[in-house]
C-alpha positions as CSV (number, residue, x, y, z in Angstrom):
1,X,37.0,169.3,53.1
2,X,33.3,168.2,54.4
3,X,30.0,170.3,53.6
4,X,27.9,171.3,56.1
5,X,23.6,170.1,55.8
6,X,22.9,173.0,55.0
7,X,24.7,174.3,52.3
8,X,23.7,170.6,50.8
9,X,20.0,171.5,51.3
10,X,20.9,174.7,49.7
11,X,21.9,172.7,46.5
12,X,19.5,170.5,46.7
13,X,17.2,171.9,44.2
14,X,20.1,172.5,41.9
15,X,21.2,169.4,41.8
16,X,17.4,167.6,41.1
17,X,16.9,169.8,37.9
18,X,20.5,169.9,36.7
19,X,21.2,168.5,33.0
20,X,23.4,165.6,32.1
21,X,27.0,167.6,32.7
22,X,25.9,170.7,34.1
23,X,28.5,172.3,36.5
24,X,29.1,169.8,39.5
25,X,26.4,170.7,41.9
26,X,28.8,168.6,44.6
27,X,32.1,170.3,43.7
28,X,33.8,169.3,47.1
29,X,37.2,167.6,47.4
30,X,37.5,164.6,49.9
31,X,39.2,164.6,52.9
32,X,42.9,163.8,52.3
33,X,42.6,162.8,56.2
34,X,40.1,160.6,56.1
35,X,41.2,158.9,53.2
36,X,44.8,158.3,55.0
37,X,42.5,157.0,58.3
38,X,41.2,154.3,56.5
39,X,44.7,153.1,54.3
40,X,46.3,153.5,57.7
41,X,44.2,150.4,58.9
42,X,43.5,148.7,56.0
43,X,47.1,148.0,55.1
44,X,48.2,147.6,58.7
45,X,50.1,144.6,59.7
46,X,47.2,143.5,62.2
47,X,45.3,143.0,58.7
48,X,47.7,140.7,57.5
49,X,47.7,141.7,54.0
50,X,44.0,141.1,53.3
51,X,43.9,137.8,51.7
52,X,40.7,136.3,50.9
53,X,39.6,133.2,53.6
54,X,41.8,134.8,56.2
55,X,41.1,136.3,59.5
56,X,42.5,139.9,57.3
57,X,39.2,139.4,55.3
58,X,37.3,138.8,58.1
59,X,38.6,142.1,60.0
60,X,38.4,143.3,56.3
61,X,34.4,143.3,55.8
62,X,33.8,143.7,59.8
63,X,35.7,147.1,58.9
64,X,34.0,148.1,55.5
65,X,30.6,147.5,57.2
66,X,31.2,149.2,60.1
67,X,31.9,152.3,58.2
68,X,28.8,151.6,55.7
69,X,26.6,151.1,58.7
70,X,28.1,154.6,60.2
71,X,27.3,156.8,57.4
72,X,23.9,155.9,57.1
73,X,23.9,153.9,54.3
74,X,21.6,150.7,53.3
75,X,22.7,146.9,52.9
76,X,22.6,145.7,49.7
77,X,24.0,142.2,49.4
78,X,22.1,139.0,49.5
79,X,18.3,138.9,49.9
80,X,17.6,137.3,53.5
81,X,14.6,135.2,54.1
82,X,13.3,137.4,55.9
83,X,13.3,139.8,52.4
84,X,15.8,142.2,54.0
85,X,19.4,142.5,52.5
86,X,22.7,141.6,54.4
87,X,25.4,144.0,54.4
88,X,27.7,140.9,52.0
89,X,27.1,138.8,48.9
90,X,28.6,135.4,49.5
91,X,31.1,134.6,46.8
92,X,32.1,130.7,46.5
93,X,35.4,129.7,45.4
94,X,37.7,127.1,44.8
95,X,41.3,127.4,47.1
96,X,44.0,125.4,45.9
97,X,47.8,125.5,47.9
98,X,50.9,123.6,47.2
99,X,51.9,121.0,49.8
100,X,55.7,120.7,50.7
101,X,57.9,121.4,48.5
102,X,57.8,122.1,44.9
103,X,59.8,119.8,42.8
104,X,61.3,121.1,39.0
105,X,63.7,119.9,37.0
106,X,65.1,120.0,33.4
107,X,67.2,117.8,31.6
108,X,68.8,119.6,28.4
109,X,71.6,117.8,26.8
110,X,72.1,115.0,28.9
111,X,72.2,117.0,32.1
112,X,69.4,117.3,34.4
113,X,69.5,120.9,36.7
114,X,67.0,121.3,39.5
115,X,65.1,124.9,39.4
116,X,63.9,126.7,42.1
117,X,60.2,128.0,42.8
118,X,60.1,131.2,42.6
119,X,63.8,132.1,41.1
120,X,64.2,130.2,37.7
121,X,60.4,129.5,37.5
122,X,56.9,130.0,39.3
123,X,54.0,127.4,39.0
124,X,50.5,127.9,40.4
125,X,49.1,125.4,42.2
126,X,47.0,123.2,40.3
127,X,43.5,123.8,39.7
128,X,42.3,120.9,38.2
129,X,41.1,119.2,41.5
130,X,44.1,116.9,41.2
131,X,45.9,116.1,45.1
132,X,49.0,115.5,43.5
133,X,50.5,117.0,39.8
134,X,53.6,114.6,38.4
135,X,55.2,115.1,35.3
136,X,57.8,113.4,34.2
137,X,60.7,113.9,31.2
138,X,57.5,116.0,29.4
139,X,58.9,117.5,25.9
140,X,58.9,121.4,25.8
141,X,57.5,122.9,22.8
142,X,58.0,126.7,21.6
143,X,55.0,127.9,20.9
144,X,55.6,131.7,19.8
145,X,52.4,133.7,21.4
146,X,50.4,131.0,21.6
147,X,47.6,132.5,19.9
148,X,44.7,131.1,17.5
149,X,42.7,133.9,16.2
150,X,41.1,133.0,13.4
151,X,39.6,136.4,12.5
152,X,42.9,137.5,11.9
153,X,43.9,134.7,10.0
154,X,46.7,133.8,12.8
155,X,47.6,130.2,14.2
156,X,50.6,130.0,16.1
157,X,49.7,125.7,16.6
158,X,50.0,124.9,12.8
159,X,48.1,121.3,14.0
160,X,50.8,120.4,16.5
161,X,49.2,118.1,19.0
162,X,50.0,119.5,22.1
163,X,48.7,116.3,24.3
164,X,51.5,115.2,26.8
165,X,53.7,118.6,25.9
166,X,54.8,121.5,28.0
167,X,54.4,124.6,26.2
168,X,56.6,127.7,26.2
169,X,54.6,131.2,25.1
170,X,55.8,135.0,24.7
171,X,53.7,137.1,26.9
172,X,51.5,140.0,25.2
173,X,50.6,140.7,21.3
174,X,52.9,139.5,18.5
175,X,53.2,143.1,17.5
176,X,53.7,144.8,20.9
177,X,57.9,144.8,20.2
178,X,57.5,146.2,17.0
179,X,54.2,148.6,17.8
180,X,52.1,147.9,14.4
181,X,50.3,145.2,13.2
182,X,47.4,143.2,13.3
183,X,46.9,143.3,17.4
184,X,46.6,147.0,18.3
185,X,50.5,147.4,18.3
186,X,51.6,148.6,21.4
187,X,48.1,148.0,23.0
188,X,47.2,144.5,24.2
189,X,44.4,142.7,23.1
190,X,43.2,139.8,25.5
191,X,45.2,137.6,23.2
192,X,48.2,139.0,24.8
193,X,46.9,138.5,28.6
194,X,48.4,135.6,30.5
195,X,45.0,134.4,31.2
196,X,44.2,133.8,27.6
197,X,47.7,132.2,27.5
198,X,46.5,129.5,30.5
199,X,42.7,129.1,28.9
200,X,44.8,128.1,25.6
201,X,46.4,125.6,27.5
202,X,43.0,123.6,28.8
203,X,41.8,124.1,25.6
204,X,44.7,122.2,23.4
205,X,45.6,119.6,26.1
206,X,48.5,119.9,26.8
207,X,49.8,118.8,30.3
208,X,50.4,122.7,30.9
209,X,52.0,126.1,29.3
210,X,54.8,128.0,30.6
211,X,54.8,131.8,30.1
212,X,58.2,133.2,29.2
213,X,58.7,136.5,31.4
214,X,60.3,139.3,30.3
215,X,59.9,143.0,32.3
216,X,58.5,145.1,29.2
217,X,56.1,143.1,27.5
218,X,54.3,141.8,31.0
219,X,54.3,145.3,32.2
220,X,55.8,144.7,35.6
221,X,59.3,142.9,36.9
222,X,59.3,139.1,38.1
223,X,59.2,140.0,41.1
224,X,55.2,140.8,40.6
225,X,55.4,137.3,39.0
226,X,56.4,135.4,42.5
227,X,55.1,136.6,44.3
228,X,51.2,136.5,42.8
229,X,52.1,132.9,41.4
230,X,53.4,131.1,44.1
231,X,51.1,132.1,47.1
232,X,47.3,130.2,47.3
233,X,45.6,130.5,43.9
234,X,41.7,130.7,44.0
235,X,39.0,130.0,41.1
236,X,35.4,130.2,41.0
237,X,33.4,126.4,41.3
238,X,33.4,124.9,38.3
239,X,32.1,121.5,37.3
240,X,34.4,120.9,34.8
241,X,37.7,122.4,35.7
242,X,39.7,121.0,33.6
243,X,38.4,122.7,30.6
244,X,39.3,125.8,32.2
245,X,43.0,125.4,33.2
246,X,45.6,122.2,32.2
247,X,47.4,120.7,35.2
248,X,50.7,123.1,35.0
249,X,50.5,126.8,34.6
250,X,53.2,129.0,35.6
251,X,55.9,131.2,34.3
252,X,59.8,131.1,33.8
253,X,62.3,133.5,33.9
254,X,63.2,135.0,30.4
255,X,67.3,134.1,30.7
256,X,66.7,130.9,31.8
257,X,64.6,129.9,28.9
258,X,67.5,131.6,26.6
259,X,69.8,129.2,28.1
260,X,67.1,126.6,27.5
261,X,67.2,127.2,23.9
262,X,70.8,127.4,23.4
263,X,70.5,123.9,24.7
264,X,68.7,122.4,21.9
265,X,70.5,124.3,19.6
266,X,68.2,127.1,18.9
267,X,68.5,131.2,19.1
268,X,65.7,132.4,21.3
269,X,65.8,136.2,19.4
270,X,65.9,134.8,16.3
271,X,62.8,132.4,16.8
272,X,60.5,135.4,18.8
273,X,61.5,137.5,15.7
274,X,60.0,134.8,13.9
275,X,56.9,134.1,16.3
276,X,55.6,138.5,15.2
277,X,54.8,136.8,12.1
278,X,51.6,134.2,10.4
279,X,55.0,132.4,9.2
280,X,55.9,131.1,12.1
281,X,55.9,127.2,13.1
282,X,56.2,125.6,16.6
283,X,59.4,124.2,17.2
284,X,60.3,121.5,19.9
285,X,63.4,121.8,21.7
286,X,64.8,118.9,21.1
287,X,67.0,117.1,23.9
288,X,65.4,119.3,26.5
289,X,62.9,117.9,29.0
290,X,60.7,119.1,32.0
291,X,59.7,117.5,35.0
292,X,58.0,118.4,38.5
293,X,56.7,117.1,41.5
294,X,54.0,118.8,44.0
295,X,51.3,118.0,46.2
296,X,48.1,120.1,45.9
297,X,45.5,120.8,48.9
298,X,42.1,121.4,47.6
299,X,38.9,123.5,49.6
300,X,35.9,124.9,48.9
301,X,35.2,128.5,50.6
302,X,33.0,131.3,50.7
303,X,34.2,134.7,50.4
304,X,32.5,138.0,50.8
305,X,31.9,140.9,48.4
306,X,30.8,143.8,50.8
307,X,27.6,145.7,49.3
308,X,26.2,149.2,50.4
309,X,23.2,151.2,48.7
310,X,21.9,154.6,48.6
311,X,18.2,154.2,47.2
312,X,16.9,155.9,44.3
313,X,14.7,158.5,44.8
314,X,12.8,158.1,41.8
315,X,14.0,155.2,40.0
316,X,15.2,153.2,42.4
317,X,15.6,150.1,40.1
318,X,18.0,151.6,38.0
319,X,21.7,151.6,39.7
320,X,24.8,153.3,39.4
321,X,27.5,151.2,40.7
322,X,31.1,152.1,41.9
323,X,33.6,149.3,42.3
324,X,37.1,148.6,44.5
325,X,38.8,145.4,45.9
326,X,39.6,145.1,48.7
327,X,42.1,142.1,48.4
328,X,45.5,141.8,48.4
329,X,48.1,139.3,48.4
330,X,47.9,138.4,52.4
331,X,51.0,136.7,53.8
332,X,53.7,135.3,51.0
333,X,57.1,134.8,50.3
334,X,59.6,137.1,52.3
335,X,61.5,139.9,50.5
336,X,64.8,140.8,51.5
337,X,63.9,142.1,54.6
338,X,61.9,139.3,55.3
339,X,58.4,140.7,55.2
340,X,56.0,138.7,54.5
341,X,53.4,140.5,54.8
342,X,51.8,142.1,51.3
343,X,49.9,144.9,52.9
344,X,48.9,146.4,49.7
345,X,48.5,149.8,50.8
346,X,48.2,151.4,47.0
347,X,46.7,148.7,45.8
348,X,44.0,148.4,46.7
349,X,43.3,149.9,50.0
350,X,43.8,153.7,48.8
351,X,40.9,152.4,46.4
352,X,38.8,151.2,49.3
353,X,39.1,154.0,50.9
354,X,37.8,156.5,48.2
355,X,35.1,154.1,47.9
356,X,34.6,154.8,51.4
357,X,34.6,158.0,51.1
358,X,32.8,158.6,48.0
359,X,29.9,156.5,50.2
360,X,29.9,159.0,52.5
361,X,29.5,161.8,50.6
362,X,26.2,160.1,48.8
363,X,24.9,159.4,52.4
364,X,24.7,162.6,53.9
365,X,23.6,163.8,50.4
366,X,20.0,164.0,49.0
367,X,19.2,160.7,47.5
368,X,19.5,160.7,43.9
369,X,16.7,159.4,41.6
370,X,18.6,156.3,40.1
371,X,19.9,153.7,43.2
372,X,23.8,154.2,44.2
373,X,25.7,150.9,45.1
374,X,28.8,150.2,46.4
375,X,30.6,147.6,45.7
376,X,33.8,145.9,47.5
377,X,34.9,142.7,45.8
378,X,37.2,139.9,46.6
379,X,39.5,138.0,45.3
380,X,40.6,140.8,42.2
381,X,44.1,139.9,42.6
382,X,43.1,135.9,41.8
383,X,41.8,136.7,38.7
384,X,38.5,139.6,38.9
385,X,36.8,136.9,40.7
386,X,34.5,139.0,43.4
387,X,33.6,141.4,40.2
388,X,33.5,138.2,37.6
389,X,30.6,136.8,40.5
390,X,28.8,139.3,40.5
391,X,28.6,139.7,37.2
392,X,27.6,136.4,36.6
393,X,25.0,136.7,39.8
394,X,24.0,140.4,39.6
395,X,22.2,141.5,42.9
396,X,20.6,144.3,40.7
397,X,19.7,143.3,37.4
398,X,22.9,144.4,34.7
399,X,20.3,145.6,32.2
400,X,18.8,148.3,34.4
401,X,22.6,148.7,35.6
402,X,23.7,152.7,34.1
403,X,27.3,152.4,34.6
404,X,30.0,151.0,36.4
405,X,33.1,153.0,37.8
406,X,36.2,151.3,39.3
407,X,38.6,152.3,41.4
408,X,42.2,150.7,41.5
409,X,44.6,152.3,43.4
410,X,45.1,156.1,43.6
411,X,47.4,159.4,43.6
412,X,50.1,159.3,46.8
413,X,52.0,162.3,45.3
414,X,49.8,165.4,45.2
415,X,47.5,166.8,42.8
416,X,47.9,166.1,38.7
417,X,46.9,168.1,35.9
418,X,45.1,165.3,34.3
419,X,43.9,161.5,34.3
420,X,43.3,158.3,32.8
421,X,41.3,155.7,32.3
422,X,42.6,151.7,32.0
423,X,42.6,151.6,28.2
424,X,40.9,154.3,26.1
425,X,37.4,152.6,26.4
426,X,34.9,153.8,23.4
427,X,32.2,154.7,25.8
428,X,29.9,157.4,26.4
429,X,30.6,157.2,29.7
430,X,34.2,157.8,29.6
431,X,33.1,161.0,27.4
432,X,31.2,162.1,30.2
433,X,33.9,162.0,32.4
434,X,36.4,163.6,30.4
435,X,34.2,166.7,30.3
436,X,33.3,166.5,33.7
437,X,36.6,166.6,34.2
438,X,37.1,169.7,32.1
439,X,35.0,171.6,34.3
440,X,37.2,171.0,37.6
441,X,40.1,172.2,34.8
442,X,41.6,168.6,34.2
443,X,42.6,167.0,31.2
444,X,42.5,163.4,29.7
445,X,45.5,161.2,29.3
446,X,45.2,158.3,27.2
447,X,46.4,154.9,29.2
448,X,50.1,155.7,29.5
449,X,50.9,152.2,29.2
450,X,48.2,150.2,26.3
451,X,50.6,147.5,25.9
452,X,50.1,146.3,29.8
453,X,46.7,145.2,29.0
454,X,45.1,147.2,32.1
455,X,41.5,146.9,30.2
456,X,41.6,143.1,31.3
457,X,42.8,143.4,34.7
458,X,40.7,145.9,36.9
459,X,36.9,144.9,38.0
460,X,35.0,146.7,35.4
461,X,36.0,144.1,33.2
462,X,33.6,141.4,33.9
463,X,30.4,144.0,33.8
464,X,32.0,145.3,30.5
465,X,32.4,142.0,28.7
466,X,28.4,141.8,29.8
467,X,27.9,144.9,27.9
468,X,27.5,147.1,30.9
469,X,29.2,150.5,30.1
470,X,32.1,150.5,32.6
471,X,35.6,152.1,33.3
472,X,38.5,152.1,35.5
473,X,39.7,155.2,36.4
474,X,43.3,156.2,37.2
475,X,45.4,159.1,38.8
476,X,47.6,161.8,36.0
477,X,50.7,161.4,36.2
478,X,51.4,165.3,35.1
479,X,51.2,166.3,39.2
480,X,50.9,169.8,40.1
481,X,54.5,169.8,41.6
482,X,56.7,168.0,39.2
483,X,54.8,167.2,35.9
484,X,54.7,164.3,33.9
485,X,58.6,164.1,34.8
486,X,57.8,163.1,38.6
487,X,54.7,161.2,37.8
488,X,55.7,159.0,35.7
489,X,59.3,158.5,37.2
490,X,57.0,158.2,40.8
491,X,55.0,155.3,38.2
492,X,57.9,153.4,37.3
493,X,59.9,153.1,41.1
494,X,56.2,151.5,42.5
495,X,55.9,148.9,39.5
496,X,59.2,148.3,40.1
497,X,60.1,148.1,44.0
498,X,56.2,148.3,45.4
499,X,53.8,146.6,42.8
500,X,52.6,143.0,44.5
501,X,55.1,143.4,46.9
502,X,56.2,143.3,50.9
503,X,57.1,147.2,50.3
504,X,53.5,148.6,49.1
505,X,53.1,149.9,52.5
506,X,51.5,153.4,53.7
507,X,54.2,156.0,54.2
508,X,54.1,159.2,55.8
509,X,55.6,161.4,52.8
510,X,52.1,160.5,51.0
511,X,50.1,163.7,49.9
512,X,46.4,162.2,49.1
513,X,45.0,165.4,48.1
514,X,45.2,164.4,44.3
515,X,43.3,161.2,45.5
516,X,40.8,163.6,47.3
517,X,40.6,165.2,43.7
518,X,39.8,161.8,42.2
519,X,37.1,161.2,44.2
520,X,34.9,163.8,43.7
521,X,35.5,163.8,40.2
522,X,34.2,160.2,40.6
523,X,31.1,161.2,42.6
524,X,30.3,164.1,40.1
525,X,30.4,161.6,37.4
526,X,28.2,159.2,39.4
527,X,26.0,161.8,40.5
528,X,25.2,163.4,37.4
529,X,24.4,159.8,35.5
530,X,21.7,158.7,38.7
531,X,20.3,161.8,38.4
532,X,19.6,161.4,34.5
533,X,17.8,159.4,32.0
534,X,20.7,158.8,30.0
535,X,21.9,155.1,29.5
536,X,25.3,155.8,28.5
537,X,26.5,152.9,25.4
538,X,29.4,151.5,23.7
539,X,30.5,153.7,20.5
540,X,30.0,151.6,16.8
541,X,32.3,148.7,16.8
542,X,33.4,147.9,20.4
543,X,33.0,144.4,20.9
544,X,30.4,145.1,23.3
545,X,28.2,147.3,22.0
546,X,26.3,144.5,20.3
547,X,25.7,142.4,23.9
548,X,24.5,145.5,25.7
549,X,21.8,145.9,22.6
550,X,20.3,143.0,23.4
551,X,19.0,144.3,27.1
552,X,18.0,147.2,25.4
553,X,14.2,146.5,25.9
554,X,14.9,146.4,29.8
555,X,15.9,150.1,29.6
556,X,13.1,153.1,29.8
């Protein structure tokens, strides 16, 4: 529903002398219309699945400044010459696409078999700044997790000199399969990210690592792995790339690495039993070599991240920020229908839109006395990189920044009971909304699935790693018609058939009153921290309680 001017002036007063989580002086719903209006177009075909460096992002931040512009809000982006701000924050990037076809081959056992992209195995393109990535007869070496942490006394290298190797690494934690242990258990530490997997790589030399896929322990189906692996891959600029990524990343199907090890003799079970424990030793599979063949094209671009502000009214240099890509895939492989076309509909443009929304409401609100930004970012599905920019390149300064809150996706079913958060962040913040929360008769759920590492994947991550407090919320999956039964059985079907696929398409059957909910949950917890002194913080020992210390002089 919308509220009229005047029942805001009304509030007005209330809302200026309220304490830090009084009742929700904004207690309004969003429009479950409006928010369908903008996924309607946002996912459409004519936006071709929102890639970043297409015509879709350029229709993309035409759109999301249009409707900025509309509701009265302020540009925030880059500082023009002329000392106004543009409306964008240009984002540089690195865009690398395979050539022709992709080459791969094994020999195991005397016998060479040819794999294809995208079935047995899916390689990125190269981000090395080579033209050209050739590797021939490399040895394959099994490398358990691949993980060196030192402060838990865990090496999965043992000194093996990885130069001129292909390694093969277990996605996730050595102890997500048995749920205790020295990584969290069932909740993934960054060692268990395939990122950290790929950085390990660069770091040890070796021509590349291959991550072993299997459906449970990488939280989604290979499917998700295809088609995000095989499409145009984009990095920030970096002078030294190759310290950041070895020429070969990619990932290979779980029963064709069995059949791989049965090869060389070996019992893949046995040895991944053997890889959850400081025992374990790297073991190359002998007999059994890798080879490939691609072309690589190369580019520099500039991308946008679409910014929007609401001006404080009495501390205008302190911000609140709320976050949502609004990337997707673009145009890919086909499906089985032969789509191409990854419209991302869920992810992320029911995000955008609540962002959209949530704008709106602020607009035709009072201003608050902290700055409101918001903040659309590129390139999320690449790798965080729109957020990871401006992180590294704040337009407002990240000390004087309150909080950040990010929105990934939304409810499509109805109303829930509760909600989450992407991992159970030790954070004042998340306290506040959790009683915030309480007051609109909502309940907390912790992240229904730790093991899929969701801390590391949404676009509060790069502020958070900075030491800003920031979450990620998500939808409940107990919904007001069906429970926790329909939710999370509604959860499962999208990772499996929808999640960075053709099929994550807009449907009529969708009820976005739950995401209506959502949002103005969202903009009560917004609204309540600009209008505050508080400085939410980290609780005693998060990792980045100590980095956000160090700013502390910046804060009043």
């Amino acid at each position: 529903m919308t509220l009229k001017r005047t029942l805001l002036a009304g509030l007005s007063a209330l809302l200026l002398s309220a304490p830090a989580l009084s009742a929700p002086a904004w207690a309004a719903d969003l429009d479950p219309a409006r928010l369908t209006g903008h996924v309607k177009i946002l996912s459409s075909d004519d936006f071709e699945g929102r890639g970043p460096d297409t015509e879709g992002e350029r229709k993309t931040v035409a759109y999301l400044i249009e409707q900025f512009k509309s509701f009265g809000l302020q540009p925030g982006g880059d500082l023009q010459k002329d000392g106004t701000r543009a409306w964008t924050q240009d984002v540089p990037l690195a865009r690398f696409d395979t050539e022709g076809p992709v080459a791969v081959s094994v020999t195991a056992g005397g016998k060479t078999q040819a794999w294809a992209q995208g079935e047995q195995i899916a390689i990125r393109a190269a981000q090395t700044g080579i033209s050209r990535l050739t590797v021939k007869d490399a040895p394959i070496v099994f490398l358990g997790y691949g993980v060196t942490a030192p402060e838990r006394n865990w090496d999965d290298f043992k000194g093996v000199d990885m130069k001129g190797k292909i390694g093969l690494v277990l996605i996730n934690d050595p102890d997500f399969e048995t749920g205790k242990g020295d990584f969290g258990g069932k909740a993934m530490t960054y060692y268990g990210r395939w990122t950290y997997k790929f950085e390990e790589a660069a770091r040890r030399g070796a021509i590349g690592f291959l991550v072993i896929h299997e459906t449970d322990p990488a939280s989604y189906g290979w499917a998700t792995v295809k088609n995000s692996n095989t499409n145009t891959i984009f990095d920030i600029i970096r002078a030294k790339p190759s310290e950041a990524h070895a020429p070969l990343e990619g990932w290979v199907q779980r029963d064709t690495t069995v059949g791989l090890f049965k090869a060389a003799g070996l019992d893949f079970e046995a040895l991944k039993a053997k890889a959850q424990t400081r025992d374990f030793r790297p073991v190359e599979l002998t007999g059994v070599t890798f080879s490939t063949d691609y072309a690589v094209r190369a580019q520099k671009i500039v991308s946008k991240n679409v910014v929007a502000r609401k001006p404080g009214r009495k501390h205008p240099d302190e911000t609140v920020i709320y976050t949502a890509h609004w990337d997707h895939l673009g145009v890919g492989l086909p499906d089985a229908r032969g789509d191409k076309i990854y419209n991302g509909a869920l992810d992320n443009s029911l995000g955008t839109a609540s962002l959209l929304e949530i704008s709106r409401q602020y607009a035709a609100a009072p201003a608050p006395d902290r700055s409101v930004v918001f903040l659309a970012v590129t390139a999320e599905e690449k790798g965080l990189l729109g957020s990871e920019y401006y992180a590294a390149n704040p337009v407002y300064p990240l000390a004087t920044t309150a909080g950040v809150i990010n929105m990934d996706g939304g409810a499509t079913a109805g109303p829930a009971r509760d909600f989450t958060t992407s991992g159970d962040a030790p954070l004042t913040l998340q306290d506040d909304l959790v009683a915030l929360g309480a007051k609109r008769g909502r309940t907390y759920s912790p992240d229904p699935r730790p093991g899929a590492g969701s801390f590391f994947r949404s676009d509060h991550f790069p502020f958070a790693k900075r030491g800003v407090p920031a979450i990620s919320f998500g939808s409940g999956q107990d919904l007001i018609d069906g429970g926790r039964i329909k939710g999370e059985a509604l959860a499962r079907d999208y990772t499996t058939n929808r999640y960075h696929q053709p099929a994550d398409e807009w449907s009529p059957s969708w009820n976005l009153a739950g995401a209506a909910q959502d949002g103005a949950l969202l903009y009560d917890l917004g609204r309540e921290l600009a209008n505050s002194r508080r400085w939410p913080d980290w609780k005693a020992g998060s990792e980045f309680r100590g980095v956000r210390a160090g700013s502390a002089d910046q804060r009043k």
